[in-house]
C-alpha positions as a Markdown table, in Angstrom:
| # | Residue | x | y | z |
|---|---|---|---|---|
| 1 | Unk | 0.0 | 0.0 | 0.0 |
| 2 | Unk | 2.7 | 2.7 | 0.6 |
| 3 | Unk | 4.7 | 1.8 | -2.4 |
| 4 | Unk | 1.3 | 2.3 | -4.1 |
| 5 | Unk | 0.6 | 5.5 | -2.4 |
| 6 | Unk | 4.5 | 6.8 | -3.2 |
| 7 | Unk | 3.9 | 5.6 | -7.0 |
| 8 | Unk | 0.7 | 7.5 | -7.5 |
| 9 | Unk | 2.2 | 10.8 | -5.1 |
| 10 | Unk | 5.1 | 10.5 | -8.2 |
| 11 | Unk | 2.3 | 10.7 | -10.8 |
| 12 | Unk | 0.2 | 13.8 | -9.1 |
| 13 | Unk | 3.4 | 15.8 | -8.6 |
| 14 | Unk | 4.5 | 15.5 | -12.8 |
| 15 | Unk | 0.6 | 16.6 | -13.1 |
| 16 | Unk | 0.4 | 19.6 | -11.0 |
| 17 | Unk | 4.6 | 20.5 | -12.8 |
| 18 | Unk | 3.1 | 19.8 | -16.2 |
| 19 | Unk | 3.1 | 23.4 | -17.7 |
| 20 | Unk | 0.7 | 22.7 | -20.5 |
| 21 | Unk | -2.1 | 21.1 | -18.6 |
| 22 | Unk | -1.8 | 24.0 | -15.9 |
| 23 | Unk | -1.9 | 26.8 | -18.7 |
| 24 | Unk | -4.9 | 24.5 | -19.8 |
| 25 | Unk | -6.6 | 24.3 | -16.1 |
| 26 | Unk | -6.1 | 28.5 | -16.1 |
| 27 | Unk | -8.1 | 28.5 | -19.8 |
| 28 | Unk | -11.1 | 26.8 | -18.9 |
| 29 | Unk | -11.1 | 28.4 | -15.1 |
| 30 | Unk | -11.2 | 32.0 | -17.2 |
| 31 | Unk | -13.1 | 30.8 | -20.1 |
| 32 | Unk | -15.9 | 29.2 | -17.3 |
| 33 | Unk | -16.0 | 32.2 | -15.5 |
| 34 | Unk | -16.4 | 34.4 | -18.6 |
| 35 | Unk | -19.2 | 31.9 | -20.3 |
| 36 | Unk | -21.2 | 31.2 | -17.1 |
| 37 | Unk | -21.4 | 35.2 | -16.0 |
| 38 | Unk | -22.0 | 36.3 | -19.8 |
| 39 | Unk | -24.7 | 33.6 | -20.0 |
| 40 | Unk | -26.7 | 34.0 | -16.6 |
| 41 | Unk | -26.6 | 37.8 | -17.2 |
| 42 | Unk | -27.6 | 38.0 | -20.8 |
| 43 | Unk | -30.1 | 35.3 | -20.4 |
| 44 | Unk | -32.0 | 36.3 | -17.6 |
| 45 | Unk | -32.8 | 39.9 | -19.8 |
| 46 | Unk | -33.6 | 38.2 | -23.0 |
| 47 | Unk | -35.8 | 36.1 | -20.2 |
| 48 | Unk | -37.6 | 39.4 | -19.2 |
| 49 | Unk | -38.5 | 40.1 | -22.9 |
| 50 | Unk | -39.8 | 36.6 | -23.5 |
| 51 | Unk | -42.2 | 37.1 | -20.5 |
| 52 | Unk | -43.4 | 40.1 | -21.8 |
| 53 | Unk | -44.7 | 38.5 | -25.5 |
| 54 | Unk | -47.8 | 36.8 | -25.5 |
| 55 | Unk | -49.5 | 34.6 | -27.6 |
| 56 | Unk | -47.7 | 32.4 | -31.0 |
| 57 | Unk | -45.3 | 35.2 | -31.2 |
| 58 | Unk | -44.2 | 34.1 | -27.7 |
| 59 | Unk | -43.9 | 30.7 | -28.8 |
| 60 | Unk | -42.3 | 31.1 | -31.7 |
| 61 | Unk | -39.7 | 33.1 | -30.3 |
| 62 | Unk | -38.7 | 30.6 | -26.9 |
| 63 | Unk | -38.6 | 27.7 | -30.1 |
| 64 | Unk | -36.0 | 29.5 | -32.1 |
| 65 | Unk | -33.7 | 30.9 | -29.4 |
| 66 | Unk | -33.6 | 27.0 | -28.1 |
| 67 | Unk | -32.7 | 25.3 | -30.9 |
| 68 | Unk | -29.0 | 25.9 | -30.6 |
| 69 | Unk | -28.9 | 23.8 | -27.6 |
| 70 | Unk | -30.7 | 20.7 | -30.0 |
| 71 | Unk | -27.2 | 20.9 | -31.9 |
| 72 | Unk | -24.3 | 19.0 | -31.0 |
| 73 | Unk | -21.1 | 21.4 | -30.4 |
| 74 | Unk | -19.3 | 19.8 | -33.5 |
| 75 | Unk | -21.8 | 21.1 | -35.6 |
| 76 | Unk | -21.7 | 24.0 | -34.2 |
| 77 | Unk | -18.1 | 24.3 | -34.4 |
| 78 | Unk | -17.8 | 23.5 | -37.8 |
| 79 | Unk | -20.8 | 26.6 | -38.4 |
| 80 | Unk | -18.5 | 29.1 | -36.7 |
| 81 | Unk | -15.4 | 27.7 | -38.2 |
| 82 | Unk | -16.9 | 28.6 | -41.8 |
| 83 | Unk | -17.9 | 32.2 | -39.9 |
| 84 | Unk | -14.2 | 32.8 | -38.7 |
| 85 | Unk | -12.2 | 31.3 | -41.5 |
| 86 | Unk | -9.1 | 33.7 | -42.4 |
| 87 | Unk | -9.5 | 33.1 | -46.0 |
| 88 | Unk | -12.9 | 32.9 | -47.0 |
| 89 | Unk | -14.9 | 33.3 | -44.1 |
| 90 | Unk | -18.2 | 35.4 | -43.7 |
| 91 | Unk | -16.9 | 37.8 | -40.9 |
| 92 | Unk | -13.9 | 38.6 | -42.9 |
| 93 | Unk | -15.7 | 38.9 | -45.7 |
| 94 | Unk | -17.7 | 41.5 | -44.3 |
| 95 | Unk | -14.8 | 43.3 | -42.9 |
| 96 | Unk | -12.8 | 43.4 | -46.5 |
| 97 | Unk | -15.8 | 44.9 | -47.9 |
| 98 | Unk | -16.1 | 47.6 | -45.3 |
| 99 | Unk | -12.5 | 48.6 | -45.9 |
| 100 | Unk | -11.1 | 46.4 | -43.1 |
| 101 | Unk | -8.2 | 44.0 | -42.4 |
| 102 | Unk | -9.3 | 40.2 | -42.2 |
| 103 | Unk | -8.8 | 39.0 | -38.8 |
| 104 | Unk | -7.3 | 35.4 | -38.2 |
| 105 | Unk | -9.8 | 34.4 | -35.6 |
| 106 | Unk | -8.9 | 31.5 | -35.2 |
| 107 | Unk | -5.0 | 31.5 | -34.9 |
| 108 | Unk | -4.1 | 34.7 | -32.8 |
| 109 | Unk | -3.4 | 34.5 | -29.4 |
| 110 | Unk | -6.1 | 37.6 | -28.7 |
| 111 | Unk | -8.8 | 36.6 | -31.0 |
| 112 | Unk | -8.9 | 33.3 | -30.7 |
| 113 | Unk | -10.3 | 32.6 | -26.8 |
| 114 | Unk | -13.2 | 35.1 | -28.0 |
| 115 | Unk | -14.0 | 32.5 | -31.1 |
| 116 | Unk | -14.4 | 29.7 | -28.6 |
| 117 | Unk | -16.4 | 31.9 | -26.2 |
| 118 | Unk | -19.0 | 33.3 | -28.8 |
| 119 | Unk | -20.1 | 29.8 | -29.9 |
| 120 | Unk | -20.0 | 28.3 | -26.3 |
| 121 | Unk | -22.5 | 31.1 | -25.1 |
| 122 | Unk | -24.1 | 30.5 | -28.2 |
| 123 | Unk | -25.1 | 26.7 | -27.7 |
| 124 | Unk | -26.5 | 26.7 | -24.1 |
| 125 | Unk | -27.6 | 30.6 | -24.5 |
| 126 | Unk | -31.4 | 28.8 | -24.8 |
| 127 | Unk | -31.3 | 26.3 | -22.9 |
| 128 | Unk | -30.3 | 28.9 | -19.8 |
| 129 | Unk | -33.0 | 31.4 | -21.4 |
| 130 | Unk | -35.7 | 28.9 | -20.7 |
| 131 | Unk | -35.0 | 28.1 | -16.8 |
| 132 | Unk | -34.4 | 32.0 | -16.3 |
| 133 | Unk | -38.2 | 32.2 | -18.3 |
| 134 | Unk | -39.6 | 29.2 | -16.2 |
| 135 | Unk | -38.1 | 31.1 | -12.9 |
| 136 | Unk | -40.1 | 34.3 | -13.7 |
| 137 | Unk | -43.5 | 33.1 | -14.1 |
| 138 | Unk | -43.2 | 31.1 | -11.6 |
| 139 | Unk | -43.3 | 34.3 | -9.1 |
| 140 | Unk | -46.4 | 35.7 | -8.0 |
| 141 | Unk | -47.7 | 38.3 | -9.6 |
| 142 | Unk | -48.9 | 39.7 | -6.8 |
| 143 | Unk | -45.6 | 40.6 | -6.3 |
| 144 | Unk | -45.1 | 42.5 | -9.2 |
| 145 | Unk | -48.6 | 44.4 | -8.7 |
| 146 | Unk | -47.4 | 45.6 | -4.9 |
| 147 | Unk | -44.6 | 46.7 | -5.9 |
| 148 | Unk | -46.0 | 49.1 | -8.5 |
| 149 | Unk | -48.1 | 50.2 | -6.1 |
| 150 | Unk | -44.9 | 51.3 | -4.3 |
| 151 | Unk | -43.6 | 52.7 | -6.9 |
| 152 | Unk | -40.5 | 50.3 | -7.8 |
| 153 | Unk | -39.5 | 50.6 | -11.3 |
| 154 | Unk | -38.3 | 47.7 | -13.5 |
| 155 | Unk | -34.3 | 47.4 | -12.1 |
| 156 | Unk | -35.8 | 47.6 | -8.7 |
| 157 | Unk | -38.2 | 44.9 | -8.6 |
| 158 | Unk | -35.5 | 43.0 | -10.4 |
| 159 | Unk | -33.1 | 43.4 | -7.8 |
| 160 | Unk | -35.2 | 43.3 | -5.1 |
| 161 | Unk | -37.6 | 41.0 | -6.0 |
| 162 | Unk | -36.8 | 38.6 | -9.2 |
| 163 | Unk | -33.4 | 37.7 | -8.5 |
| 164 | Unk | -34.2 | 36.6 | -4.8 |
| 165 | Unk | -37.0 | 34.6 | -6.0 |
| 166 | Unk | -34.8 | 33.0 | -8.3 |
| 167 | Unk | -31.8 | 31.7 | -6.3 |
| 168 | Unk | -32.8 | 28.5 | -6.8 |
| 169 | Unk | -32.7 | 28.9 | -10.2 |
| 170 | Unk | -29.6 | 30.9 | -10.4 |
| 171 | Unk | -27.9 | 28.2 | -8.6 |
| 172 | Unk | -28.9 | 25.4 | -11.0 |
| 173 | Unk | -28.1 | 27.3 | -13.5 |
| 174 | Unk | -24.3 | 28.4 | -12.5 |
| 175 | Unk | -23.4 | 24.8 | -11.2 |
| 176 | Unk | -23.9 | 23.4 | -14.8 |
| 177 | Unk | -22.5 | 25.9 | -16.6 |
| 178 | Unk | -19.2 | 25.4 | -14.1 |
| 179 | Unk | -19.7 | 22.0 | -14.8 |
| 180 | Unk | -20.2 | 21.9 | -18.3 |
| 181 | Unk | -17.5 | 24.6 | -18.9 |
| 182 | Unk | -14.8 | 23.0 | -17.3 |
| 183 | Unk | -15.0 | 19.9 | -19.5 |
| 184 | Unk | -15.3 | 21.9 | -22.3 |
| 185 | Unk | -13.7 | 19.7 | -25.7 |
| 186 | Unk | -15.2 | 19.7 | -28.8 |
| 187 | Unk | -15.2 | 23.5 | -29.8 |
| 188 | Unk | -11.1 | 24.2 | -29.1 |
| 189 | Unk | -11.0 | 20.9 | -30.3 |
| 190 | Unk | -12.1 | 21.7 | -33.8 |
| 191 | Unk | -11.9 | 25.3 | -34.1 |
| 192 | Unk | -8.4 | 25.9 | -33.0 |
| 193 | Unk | -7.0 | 22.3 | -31.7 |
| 194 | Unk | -5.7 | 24.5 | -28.3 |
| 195 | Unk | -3.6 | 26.6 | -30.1 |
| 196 | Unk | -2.1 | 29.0 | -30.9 |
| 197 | Unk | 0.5 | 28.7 | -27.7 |
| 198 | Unk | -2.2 | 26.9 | -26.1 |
| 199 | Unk | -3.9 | 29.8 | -25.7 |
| 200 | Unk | -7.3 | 27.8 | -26.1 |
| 201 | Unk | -6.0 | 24.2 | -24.5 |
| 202 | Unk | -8.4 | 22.8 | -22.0 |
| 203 | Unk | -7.7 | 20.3 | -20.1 |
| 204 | Unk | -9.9 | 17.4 | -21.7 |
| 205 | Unk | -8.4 | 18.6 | -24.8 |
| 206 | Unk | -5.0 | 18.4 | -23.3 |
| 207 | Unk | -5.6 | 15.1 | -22.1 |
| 208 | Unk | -7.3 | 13.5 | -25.5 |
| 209 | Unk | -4.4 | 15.0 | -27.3 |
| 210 | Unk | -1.7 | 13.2 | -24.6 |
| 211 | Unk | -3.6 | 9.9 | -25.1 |
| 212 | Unk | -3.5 | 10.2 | -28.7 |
| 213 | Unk | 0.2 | 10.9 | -29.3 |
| 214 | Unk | 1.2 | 8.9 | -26.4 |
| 215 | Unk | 3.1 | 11.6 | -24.5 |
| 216 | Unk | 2.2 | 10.7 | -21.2 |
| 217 | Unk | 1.6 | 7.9 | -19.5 |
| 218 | Unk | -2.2 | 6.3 | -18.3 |
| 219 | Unk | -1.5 | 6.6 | -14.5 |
| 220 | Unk | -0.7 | 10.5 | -15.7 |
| 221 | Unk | -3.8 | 10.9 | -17.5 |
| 222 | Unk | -5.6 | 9.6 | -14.5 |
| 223 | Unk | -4.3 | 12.0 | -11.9 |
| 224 | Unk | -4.8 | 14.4 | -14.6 |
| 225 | Unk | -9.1 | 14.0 | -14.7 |
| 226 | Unk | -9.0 | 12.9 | -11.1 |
| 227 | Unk | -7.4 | 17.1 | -10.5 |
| 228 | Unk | -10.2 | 18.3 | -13.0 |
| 229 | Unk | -12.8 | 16.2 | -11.3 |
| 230 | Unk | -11.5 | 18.0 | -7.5 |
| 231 | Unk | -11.9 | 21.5 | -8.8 |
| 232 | Unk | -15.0 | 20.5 | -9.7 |
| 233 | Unk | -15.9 | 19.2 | -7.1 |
| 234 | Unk | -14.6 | 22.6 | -5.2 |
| 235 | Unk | -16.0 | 25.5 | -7.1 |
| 236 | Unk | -19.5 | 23.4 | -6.5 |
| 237 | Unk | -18.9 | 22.9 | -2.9 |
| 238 | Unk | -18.1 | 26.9 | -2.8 |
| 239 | Unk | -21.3 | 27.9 | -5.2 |
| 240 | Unk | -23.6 | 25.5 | -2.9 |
| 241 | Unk | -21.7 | 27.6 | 0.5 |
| 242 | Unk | -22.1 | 31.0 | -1.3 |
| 243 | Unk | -26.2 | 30.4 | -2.1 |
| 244 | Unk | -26.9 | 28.2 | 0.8 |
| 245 | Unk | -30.5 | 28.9 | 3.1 |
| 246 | Unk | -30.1 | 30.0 | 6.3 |
């Protein structure tokens, strides 16, 4: 047992000295952070807006903004890889024809985290639009009516009154975007393979790409998703502390 514990101490400390797959853990923490606020913020107004339309327009409108989330990410990937193409591609298109430089989205250092951003908010932007919709009509509107009365405008019965009715919501919602983010794979994967200077690397990615080429060794890759699965696990543990009832 203690030459096992010594053997997989030696495995964790070339995982938490392995450069690559800690500028890879700092990606996805910033890229997570970035997605999940982005998302809950921007959703939750387009959530306001879809409570206000009534009627088949209503309908309509919640159908199309979810059927991003129907698509799997490859697809997706491959749609924003045609948008953000250096040669070719519709946004630089537009750009050369307004007098502009093309921009290699998917191969500068600075651009290229923003291209895997945009699409990831992009696929679960409905999906989190819906739970922030199902949150607000869900609150009484007997709330809503006293606080007219009282003279609260819109951004102070959203403060004071939505978003405490919808903790529970907000809570579901940040946990699975954390979740979700952290594992992230198939959009660096296919729009920019991690690069350029692994500017875009994630750790799944990191690890798919070490299995692949052989690089590193299974014990290695084991400590390594045994690490992602504990910070997890941590940043869950902290959200659950943060929004906890009293």
């Amino acid at each position: 047992t203690t030459g096992f514990t010594f053997v997989g101490f030696q495995y964790y400390a070339k995982t938490i000295t392995n450069e690559k797959f800690l500028q890879s853990i700092k990606n996805v923490l910033l890229f997570a952070v970035i997605i999940t606020t982005l998302q809950i913020v921007l959703s939750f107004l387009f959530a306001n807006v879809l409570v206000r339309i009534r009627g088949r327009y209503g309908v309509f409108a919640r159908t199309i903004i979810y059927l991003p989330y129907l698509l799997s990410g490859i697809v997706v990937s491959v749609i924003f890889t045609l948008l953000t193409t250096f040669n070719g591609g519709v946004l630089n298109s537009i750009i050369e024809s307004l007098g502009g430089n093309p921009i290699a989205w998917n191969n500068d250092a600075f651009w290229s985290p923003i291209a895997i951003i945009i699409p990831t908010i992009w696929i679960g932007f409905g999906y989190t639009t819906l739970v922030m919709y199902a949150g607000l009509i869900n609150i009484p509107k007997d709330y809503y009516e006293a606080a007219q009365m009282d003279g609260a405008g819109f951004w102070r019965q959203t403060f004071s009154l939505s978003i405490p009715c919808m903790k529970n919501y907000f809570i579901l919602l940040i946990v699975t975007n954390i979740v979700g983010n952290l594992q992230m794979y198939e959009v660096p994967m296919i729009m920019t393979g991690g690069q350029p200077l692994n500017k875009t690397m994630t750790p799944v990615l990191y690890i798919m790409h070490s299995r692949a080429n052989g690089n590193i060794s299974d014990s290695e890759i084991t400590a390594m998703a045994i690490l992602v699965m504990i910070i997890i696990l941590i940043i869950n543990s902290c959200v659950f502390y943060l929004f906890r009832d009293r």
